[in-house]
N, C-alpha and C positions, 0 to 999 in steps of 0.2 A: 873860284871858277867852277869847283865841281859841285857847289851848292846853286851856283844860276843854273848849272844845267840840268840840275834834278827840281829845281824849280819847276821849269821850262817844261819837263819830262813830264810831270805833275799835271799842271795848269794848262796842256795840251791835252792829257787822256783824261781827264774831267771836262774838259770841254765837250772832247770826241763822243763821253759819254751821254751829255745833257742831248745830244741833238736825234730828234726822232724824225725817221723817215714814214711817211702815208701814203700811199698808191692814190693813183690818183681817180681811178674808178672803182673805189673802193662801195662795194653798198655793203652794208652793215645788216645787222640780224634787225626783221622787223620788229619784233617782240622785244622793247627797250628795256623790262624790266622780268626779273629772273623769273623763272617759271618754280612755282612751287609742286613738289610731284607729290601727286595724289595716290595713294593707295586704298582708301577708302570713299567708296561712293560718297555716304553722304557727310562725309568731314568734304568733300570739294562741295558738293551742291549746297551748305549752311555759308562755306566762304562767298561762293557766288551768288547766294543772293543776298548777303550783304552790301557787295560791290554793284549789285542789280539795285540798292536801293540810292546809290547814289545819283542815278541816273547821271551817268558820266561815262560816255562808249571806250574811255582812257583805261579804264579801272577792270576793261574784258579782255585785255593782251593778256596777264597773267593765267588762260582760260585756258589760251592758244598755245599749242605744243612751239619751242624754239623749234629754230631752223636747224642745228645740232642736234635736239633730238628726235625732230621729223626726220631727217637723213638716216641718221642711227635705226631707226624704227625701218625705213624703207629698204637697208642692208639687210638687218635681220630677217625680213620676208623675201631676201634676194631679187626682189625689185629695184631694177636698176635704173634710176632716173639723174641726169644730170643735177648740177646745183642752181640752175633757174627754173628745173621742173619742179625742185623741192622748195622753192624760196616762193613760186607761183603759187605753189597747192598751200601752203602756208598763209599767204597773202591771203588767198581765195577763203579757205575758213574764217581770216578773222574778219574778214568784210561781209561774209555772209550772216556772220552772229552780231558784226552792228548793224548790219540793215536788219533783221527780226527786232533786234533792239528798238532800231527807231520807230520801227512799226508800234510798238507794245508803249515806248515812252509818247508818242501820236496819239495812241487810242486811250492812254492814261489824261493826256493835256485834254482831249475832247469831253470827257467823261468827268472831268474835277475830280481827278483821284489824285487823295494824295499818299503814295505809295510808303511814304516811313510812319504813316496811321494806322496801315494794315498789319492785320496780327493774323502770324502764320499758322492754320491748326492743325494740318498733318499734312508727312510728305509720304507719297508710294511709290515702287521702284515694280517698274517691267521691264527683268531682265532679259535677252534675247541674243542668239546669235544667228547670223546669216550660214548662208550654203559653202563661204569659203572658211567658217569659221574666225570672223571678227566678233566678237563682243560688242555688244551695246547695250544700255538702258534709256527706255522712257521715264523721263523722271515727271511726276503730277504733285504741286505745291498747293492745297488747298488755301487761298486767303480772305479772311473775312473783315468786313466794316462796316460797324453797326448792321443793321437787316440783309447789306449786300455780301452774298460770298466770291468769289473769284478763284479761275486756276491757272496755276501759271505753267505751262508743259515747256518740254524740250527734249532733248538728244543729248545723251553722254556718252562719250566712246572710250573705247580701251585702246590705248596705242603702248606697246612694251611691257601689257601690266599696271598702266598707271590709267587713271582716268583724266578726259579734256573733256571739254564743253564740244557739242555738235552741231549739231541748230534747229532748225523747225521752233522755234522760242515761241509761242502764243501765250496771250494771256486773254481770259474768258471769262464774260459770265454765268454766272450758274443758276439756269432758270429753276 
């Protein structure tokens, strides 16, 4: 008797334990895949435009600050924004870097460029900060193929110390 009920005892709190509870409005962090933090300029801007050569707007979340560490970041400036102002402003960057994207991947398909041809020959960094003291760089990728050269510009910001992607993304040619 005292083995069924230790049984019992068992094969109820295994049970108890398999069963997972979900909210049921639950939204989830946009940024599905881990953000890697960047301390150095251009060790992010060598990974991002590897992931730029994919042409695959999937492969620029890793760009985009998590929504943990954009909160994190907005506490430490005592900037107090709810968790839909933070999950919006979040939203709102990585949609603004795929739309430059699809602009650049557009004027790529118009032009017959094909982007993993191009050989990169230098990158320049214009460092800057604003009046509230944020951090940023312009970063300018020189690309060249055959007689044509190309630059590829954008926005890098500092949020905590670390560097993310910003936006303004063009890419141009170089008359």
């Amino acid at each position: 008797m005292r083995n069924f009920i230790l049984g019992m005892f068992i094969s109820v709190s295994a049970y108890g334990q398999a069963q997972l509870y979900v909210l049921q409005d639950y939204r989830s962090d946009t940024a599905k895949k881990v953000n890697v933090i960047y301390d150095s300029l251009p060790a992010m801007c060598d990974t991002f435009y590897r992931a730029f050569l994919t042409q695959d707007l999937s492969n620029l979340r890793p760009f985009v600050p998590q929504l943990k560490y954009l909160r994190a970041t907005f506490d430490t400036l005592a900037i107090e924004y709810r968790t839909e102002q933070v999950l919006y402003r979040q939203q709102l960057m990585l949609r603004l870097l795929q739309k430059d994207c699809r602009k650049v991947f557009k004027y790529v398909a118009k032009e017959k460029m094909n982007l993993k041809k191009m050989v990169q020959e230098e990158c320049s960094y214009n460092y800057a900060k604003d009046e509230k003291g944020n951090r940023y760089c312009y970063v300018t990728v020189k690309l060249t193929r055959r007689k044509k050269a190309y630059k590829l510009k954008y926005l890098a910001i500092v949020l905590n110390g670390h560097w993310f992607m910003g936006d303004d993304l063009t890419l141009k040619e170089i008359e």
